[in-house]
PAZAPA-4460 file (N, C-alpha, C; in steps of 0.05 Angstrom, whole numbers, plus 32768, in hexadecimal, padded with zeros to 4 digits):
% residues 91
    n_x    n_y    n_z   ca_x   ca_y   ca_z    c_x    c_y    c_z   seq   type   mol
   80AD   7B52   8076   8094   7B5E   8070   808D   7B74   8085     1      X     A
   808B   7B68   809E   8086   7B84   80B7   80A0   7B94   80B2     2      X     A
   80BA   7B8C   80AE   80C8   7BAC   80AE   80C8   7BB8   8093     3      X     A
   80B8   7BB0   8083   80AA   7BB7   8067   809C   7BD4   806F     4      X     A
   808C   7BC9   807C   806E   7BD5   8080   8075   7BED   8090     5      X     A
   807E   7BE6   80B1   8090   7BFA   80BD   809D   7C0F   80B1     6      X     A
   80AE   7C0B   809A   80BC   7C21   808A   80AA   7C27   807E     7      X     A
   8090   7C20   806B   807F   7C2F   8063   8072   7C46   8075     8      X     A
   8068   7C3A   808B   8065   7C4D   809B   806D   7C62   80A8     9      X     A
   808A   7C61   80A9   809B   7C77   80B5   8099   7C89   80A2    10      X     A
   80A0   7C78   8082   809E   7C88   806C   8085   7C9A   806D    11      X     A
   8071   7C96   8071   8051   7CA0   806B   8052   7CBD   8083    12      X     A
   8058   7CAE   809F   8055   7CB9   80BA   806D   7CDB   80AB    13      X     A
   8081   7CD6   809E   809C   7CF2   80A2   808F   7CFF   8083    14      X     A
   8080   7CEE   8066   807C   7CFE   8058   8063   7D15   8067    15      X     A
   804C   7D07   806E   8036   7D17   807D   8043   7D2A   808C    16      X     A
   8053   7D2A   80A2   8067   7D3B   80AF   806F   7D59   80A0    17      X     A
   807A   7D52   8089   8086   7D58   807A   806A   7D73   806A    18      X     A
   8058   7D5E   8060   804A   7D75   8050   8039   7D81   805E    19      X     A
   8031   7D7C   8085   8025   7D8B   808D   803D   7DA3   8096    20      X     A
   804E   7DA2   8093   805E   7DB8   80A1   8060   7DCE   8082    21      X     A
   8061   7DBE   806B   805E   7DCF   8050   8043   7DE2   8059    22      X     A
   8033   7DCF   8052   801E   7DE5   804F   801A   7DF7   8072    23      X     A
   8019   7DF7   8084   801F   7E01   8097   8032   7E19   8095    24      X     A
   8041   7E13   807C   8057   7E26   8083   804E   7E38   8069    25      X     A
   803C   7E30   8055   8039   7E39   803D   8018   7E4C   8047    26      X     A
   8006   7E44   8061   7FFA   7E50   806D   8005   7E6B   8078    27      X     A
   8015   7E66   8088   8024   7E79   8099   802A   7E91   8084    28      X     A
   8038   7E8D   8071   8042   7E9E   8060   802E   7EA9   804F    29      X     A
   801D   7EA0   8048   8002   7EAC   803B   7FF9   7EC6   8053    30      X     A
   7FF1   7EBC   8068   7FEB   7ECA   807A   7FF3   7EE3   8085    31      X     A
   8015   7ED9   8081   802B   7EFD   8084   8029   7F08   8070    32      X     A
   8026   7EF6   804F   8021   7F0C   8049   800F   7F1F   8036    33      X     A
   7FF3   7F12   8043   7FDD   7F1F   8049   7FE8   7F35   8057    34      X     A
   7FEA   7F32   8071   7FE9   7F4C   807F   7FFD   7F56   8079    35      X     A
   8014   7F5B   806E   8027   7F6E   8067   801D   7F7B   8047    36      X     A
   800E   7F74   8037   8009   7F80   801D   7FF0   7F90   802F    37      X     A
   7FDB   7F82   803F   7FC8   7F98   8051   7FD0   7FB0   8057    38      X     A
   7FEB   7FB5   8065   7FFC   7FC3   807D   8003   7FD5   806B    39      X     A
   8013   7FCA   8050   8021   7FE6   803C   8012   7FE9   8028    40      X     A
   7FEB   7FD4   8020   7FDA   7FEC   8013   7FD1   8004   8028    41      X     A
   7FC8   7FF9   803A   7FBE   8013   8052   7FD1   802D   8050    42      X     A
   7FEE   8020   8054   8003   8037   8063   7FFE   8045   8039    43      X     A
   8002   803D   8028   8006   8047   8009   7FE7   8060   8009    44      X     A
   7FD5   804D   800E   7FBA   805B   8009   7FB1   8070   8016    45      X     A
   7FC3   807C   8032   7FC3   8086   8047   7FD0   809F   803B    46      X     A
   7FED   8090   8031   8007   80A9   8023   7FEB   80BB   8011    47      X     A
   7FE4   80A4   7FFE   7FDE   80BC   7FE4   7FBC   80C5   7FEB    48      X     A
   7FAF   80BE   8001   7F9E   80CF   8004   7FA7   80ED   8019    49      X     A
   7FB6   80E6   8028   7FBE   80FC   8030   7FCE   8114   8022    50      X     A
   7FD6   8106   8002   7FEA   8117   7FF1   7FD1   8129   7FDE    51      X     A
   7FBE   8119   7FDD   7FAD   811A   7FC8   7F95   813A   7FE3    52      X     A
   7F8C   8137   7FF7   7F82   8145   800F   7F99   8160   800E    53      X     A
   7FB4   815A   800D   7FCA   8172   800B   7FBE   817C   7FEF    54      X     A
   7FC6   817A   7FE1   7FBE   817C   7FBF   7FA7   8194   7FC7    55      X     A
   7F91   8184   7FC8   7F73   8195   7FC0   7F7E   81AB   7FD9    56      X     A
   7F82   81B0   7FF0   7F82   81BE   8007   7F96   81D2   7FF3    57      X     A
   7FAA   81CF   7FED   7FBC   81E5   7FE3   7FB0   81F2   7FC9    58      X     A
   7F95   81DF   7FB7   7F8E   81EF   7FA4   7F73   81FE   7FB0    59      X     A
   7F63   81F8   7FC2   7F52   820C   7FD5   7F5A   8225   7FDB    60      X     A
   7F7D   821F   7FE6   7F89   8237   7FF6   7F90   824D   7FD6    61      X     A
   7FA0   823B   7FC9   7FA0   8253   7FB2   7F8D   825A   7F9F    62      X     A
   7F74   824B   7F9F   7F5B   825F   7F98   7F52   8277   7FA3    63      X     A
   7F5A   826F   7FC1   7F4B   8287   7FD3   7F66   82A5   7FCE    64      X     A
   7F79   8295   7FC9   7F91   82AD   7FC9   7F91   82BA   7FAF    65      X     A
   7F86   82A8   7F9B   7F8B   82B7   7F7B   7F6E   82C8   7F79    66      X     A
   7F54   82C6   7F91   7F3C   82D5   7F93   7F42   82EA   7F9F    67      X     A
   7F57   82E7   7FB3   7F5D   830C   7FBE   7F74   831D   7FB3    68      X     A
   7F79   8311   7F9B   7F85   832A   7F87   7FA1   831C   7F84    69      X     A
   7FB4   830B   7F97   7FD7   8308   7F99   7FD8   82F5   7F7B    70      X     A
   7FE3   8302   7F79   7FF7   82F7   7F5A   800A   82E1   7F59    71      X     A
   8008   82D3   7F44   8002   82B6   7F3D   801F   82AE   7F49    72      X     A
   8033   82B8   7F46   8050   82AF   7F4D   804B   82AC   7F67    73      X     A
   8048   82C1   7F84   8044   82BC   7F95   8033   82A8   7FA3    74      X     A
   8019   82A2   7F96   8009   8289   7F94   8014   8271   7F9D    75      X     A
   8024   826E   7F80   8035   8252   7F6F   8048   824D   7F92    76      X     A
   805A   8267   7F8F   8070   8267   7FA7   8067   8258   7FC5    77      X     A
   804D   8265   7FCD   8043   825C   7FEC   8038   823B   7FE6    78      X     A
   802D   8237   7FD1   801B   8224   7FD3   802A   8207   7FCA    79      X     A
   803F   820C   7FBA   8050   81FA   7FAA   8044   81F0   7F92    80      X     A
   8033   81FA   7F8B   801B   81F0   7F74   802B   8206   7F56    81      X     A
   8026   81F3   7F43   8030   81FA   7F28   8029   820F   7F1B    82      X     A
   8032   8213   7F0B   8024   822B   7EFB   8009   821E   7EEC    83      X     A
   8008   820C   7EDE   7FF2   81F6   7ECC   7FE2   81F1   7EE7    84      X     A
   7FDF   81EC   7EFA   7FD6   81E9   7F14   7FBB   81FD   7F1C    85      X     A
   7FD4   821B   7F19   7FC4   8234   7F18   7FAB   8239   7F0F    86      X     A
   7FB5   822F   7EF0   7FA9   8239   7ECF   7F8E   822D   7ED4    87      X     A
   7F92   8211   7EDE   7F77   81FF   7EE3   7F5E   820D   7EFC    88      X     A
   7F6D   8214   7F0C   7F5F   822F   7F1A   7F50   823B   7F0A    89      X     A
   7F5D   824C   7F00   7F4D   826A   7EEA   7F42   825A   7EE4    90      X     A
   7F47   823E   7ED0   7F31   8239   7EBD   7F21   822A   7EBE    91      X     A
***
């Protein structure tokens, strides 16, 4: 009966062992990766506001360039902006 009980206990003492190191470990990993989906929305949200900041800055620049007379090819050429790009300008 006591080395009954004993083995229950060791049993009890290595499962608890066992599922605090699960969830410990199922903590841990939540936690990386929290901060790694954090790290590459920031670094993502960073890319396309800075693409989106390029964008409007190059259609500023070729408003001001299609107002002092240079023609639309040369525009398109400096700015990298499309011809449909342009058109949205004029219109």
């Amino acid at each position: 009966q006591r080395e009954y009980e004993a083995s229950k206990m060791a049993y009890r003492d290595i499962k608890n062992s066992i599922d605090t190191a699960k969830r410990e470990g199922k903590e841990e990993g939540l936690a990386e990766g929290r901060e790694k989906g954090l790290a590459e929305g920031m670094e993502k949200g960073l890319a396309e506001g800075m693409e989106k900041g390029m964008n409007k800055r190059s259609l500023e620049i070729a408003r001001k360039m299609l107002a002092n007379g240079m023609d639309a090819a040369t525009v398109m050429e400096i700015t990298g902006l499309s011809e449909s790009q342009l058109q949205q300008l004029k219109g």
